[in-house]
C-alpha positions as CSV (number, residue, x, y, z in Angstrom):
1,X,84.8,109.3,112.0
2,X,87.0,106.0,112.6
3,X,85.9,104.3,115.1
4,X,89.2,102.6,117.2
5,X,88.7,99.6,119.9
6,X,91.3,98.8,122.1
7,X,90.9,95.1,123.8
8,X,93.5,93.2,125.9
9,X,93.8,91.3,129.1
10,X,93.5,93.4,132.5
11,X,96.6,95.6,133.4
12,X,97.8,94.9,129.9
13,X,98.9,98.6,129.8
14,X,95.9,99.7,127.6
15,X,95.3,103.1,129.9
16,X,98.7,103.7,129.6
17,X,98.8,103.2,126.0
18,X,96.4,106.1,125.5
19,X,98.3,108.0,127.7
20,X,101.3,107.9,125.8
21,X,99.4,108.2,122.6
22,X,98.3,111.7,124.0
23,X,102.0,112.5,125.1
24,X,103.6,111.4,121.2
25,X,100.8,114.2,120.1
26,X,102.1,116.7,122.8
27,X,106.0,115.9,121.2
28,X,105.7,116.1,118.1
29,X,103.0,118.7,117.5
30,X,105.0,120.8,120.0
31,X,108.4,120.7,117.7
32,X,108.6,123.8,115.6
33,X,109.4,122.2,112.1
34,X,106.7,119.5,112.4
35,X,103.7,119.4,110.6
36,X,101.9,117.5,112.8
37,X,98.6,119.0,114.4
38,X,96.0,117.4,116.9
39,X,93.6,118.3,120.1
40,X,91.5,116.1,122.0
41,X,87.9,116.5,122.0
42,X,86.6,118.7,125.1
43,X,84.9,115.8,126.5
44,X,88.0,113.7,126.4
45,X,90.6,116.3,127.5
46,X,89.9,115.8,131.4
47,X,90.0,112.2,131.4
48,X,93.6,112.1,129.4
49,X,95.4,115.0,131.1
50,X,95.0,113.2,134.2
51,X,96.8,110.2,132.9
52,X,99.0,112.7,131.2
53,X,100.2,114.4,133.7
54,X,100.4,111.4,135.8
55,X,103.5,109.8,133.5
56,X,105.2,113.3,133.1
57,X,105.4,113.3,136.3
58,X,106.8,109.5,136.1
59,X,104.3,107.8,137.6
60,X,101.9,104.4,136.1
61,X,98.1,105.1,136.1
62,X,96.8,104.6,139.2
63,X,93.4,102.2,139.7
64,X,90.9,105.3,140.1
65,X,93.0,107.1,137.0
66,X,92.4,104.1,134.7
67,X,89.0,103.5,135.5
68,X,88.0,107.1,135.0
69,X,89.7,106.5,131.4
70,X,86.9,104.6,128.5
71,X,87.1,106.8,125.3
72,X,89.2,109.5,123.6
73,X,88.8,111.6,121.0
74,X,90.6,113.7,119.3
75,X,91.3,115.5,115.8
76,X,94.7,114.5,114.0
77,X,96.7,115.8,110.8
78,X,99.5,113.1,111.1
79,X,102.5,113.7,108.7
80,X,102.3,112.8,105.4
81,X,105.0,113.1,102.4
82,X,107.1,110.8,99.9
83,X,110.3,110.5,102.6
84,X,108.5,108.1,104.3
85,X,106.2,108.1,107.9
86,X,108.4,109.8,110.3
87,X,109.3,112.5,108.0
88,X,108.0,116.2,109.0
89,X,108.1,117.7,106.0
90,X,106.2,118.4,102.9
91,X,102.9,119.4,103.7
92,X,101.4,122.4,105.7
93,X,99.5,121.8,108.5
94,X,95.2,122.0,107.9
95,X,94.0,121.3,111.4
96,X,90.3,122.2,109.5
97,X,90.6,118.8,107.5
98,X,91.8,116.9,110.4
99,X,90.3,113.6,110.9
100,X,88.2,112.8,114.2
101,X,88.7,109.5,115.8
102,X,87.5,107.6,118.4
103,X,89.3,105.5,120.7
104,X,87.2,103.1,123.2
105,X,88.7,100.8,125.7
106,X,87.0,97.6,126.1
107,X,87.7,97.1,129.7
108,X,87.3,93.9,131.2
109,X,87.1,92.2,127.4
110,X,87.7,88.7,127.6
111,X,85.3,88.4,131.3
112,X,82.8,90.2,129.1
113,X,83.4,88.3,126.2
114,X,83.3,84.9,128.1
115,X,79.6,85.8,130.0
116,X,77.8,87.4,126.8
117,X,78.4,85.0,123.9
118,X,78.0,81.5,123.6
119,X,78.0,79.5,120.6
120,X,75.4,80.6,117.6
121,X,74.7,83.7,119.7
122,X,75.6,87.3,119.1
123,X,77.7,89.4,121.7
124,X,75.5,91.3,123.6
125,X,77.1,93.4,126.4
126,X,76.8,97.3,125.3
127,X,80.0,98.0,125.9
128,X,81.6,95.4,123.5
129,X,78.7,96.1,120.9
130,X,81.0,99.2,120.1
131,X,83.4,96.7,118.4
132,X,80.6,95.4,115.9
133,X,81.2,98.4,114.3
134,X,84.4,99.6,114.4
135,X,86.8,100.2,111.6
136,X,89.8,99.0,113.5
137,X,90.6,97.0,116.7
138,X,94.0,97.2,118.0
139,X,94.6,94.1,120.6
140,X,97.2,94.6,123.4
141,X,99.3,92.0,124.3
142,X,101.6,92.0,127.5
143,X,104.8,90.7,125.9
144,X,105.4,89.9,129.9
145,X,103.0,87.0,128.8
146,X,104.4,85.7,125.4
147,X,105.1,81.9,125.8
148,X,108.6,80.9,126.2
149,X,108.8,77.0,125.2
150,X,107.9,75.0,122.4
151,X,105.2,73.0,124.5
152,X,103.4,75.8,126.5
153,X,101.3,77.4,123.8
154,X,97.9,76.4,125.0
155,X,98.5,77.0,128.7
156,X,100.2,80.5,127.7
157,X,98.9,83.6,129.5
158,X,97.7,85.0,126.0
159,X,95.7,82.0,125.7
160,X,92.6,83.1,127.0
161,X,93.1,86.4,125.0
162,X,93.7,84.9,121.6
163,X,90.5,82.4,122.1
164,X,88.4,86.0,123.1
165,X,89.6,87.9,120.2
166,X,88.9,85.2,117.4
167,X,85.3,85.4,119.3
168,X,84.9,89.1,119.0
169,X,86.2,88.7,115.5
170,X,84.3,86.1,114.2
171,X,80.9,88.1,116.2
172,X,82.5,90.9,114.1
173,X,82.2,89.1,111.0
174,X,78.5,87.8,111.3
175,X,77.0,91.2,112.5
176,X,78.5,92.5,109.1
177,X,78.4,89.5,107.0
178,X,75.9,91.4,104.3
179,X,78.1,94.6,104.5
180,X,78.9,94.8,100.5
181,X,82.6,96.7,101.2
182,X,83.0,96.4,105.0
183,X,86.6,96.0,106.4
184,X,88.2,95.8,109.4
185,X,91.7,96.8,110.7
186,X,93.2,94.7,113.0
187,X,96.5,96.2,115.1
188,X,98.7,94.5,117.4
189,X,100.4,96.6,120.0
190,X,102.7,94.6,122.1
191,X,102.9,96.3,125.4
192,X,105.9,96.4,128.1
193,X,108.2,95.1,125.5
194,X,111.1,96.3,127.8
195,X,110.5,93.3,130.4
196,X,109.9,90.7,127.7
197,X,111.5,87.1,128.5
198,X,114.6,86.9,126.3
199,X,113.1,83.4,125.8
200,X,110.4,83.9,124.2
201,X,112.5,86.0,121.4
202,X,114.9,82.9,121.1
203,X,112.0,80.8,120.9
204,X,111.4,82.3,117.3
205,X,115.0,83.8,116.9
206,X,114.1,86.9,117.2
207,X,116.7,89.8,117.9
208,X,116.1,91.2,121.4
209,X,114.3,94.6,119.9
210,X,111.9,95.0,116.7
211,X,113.8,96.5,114.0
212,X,113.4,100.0,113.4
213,X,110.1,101.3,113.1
214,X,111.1,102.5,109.6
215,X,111.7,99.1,107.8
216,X,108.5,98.4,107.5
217,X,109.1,95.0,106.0
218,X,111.7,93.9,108.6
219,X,108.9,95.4,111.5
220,X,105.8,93.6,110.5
221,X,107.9,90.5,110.1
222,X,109.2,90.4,113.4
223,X,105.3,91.5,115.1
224,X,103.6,88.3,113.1
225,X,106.5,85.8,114.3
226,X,105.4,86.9,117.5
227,X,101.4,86.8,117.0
228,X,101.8,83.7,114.7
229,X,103.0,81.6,118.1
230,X,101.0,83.6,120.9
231,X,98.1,84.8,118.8
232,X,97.1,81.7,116.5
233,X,93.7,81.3,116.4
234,X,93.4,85.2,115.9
235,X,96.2,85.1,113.2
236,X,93.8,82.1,111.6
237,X,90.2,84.3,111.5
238,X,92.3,87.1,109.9
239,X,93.4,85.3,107.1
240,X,90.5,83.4,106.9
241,X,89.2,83.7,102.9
242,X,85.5,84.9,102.8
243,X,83.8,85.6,99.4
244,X,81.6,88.0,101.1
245,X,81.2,90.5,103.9
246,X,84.0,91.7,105.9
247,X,87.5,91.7,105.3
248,X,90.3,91.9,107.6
249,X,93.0,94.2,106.6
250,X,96.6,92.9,106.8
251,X,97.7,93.5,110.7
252,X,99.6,95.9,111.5
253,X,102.5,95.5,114.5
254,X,103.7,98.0,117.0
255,X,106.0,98.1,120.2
256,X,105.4,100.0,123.1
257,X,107.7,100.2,126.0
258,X,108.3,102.9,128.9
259,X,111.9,102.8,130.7
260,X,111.6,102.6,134.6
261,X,114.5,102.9,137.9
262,X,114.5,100.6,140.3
263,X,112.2,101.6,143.0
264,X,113.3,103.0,146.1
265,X,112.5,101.0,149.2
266,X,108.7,101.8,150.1
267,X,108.4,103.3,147.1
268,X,106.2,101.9,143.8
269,X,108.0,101.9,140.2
270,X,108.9,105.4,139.1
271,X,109.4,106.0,135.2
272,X,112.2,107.0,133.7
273,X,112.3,110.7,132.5
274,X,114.5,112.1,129.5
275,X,114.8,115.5,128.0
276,X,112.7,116.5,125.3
277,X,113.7,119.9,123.6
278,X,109.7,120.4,122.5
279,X,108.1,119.8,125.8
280,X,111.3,119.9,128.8
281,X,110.8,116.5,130.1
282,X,108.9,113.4,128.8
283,X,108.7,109.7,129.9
284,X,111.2,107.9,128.3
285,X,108.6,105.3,125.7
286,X,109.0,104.2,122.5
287,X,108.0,107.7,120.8
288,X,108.6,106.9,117.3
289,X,106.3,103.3,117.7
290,X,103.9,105.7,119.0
291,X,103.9,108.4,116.0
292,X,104.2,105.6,113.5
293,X,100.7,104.2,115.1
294,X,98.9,107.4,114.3
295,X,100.1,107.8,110.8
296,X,98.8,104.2,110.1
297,X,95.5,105.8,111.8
298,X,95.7,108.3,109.5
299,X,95.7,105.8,106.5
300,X,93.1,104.0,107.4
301,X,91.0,107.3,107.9
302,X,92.3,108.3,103.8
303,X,91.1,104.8,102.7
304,X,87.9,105.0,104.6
305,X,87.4,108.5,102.4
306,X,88.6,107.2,98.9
């Protein structure tokens, strides 16, 4: 069963991440040609409806929502055929050989991170224990937060985050440095991608928007320009060589992003809505991001079996 930890700064829109996650499962394994099959786990399905229905209904998470919200599970058959990983066709659904996965937020990471190791030690907060043995980690970084001038790297917002990922990495790496075939998957969503500062795109110049989730090439190119400057001691224990123990997998790059109106006077941000033929009326996010993130899950559950 892949194991899946999500880490990121505070109000980095982790919770709403999952929710959305859930909702791309409701669209496309609602659509009548797709092939695409999932249901969360019983124990997770109260937790994630409420966030659910709480962004069909075009509104953010809410403090008590997200702190109700640590793990989901759920069972997925993500598309798979030779057109490519947003095709639907070419294979008939098996929801028995569906793969389980686990995803666990690491809430308040970086505070934990900070208190629990120091230098030679090991982490040892329960909670982040989970990520010594996870088979991926997907880190969440507010693109609100990306630095935006040549000089401001190490007083960036993401600063703190980059310096508390290399540490869970590197805590990763020693906990599993006699692992014979261990490996690690490390994902970078880049959350609220719709309010990023057009100067930290010309910084690197970057187009305003990732290219299509389909170009694969084009896509990860533009995700490591992007964790390269923010993300660089990170980016530096990934492609660190080791001879033995665990390997880091080459990162993966997504974009998430979730239209809003202007609020109303006394009223908080509302989300955008937009017709969906499969389910009425959905939040208007960056659905195909979202679907290609569980196909790469899917892949790294197939590799994990060969």
């Amino acid at each position: 069963m892949p194991r899946v930890v999500i880490v990121g700064n505070r109000n980095s829109g982790k919770t709403t991440f999952l929710g959305l996650l859930y909702a791309a499962q409701v669209k496309f394994g609602s659509e009548k040609a797709d092939d695409f099959r999932f249901h969360a786990s019983f124990e997770s399905l109260d937790e994630i409806s409420g966030v659910f229905q709480r962004l069909m209904s075009g509104a953010f998470p809410d403090s008590a929502t997200k702190e109700g919200v640590r793990e989901i599970a759920f069972r997925l058959s993500p598309p798979r055929s030779r057109l490519g990983i947003l095709s639907r066709r070419g294979r008939n659904p098996v929801s028995d050989n569906a793969d389980l996965f686990r995803l666990i937020l690491l809430k308040s990471f970086a505070d934990d991170l900070a208190q629990s190791v120091e230098p030679g030690s090991s982490i040892g907060h329960v909670t982040l224990n989970e990520a010594l043995i996870s088979d991926a980690v997907v880190i969440m970084v507010d693109a609100t937060e990306l630095a935006v001038a040549d000089g401001d790297a190490p007083l960036a917002p993401t600063a703190k985050l980059d310096a508390a990922v290399e540490g869970l990495l590197t805590a990763i790496q020693r906990s599993r440095a006699h692992s014979a075939a261990a490996s690690l998957q490390p994902i970078f969503v880049f959350s609220k991608f719709d309010r990023v500062d057009p100067d930290s795109l010309r910084l690197l110049d970057l187009e305003s928007a990732p290219p299509d989730v389909r170009r694969r090439g084009p896509h990860a190119a533009y995700g490591k320009a992007l964790a390269d400057r923010n993300m660089p001691k990170t980016i530096a224990a990934i492609e660190a060589r080791k001879d033995r123990g665990l390997r880091f997998g080459a990162p993966a790059y997504f974009f998430s992003w979730v239209r809003t109106d202007h609020p109303a006077p006394g009223r908080g941000e509302k989300i955008r809505l937009r017709h969906s033929g499969a389910v009425g009326w959905e939040p208007d996010f960056s659905s195909d991001e979202y679907l290609a993130f569980l196909t790469a899950l899917g892949d790294l559950a197939a590799a994990g079996r060969a």
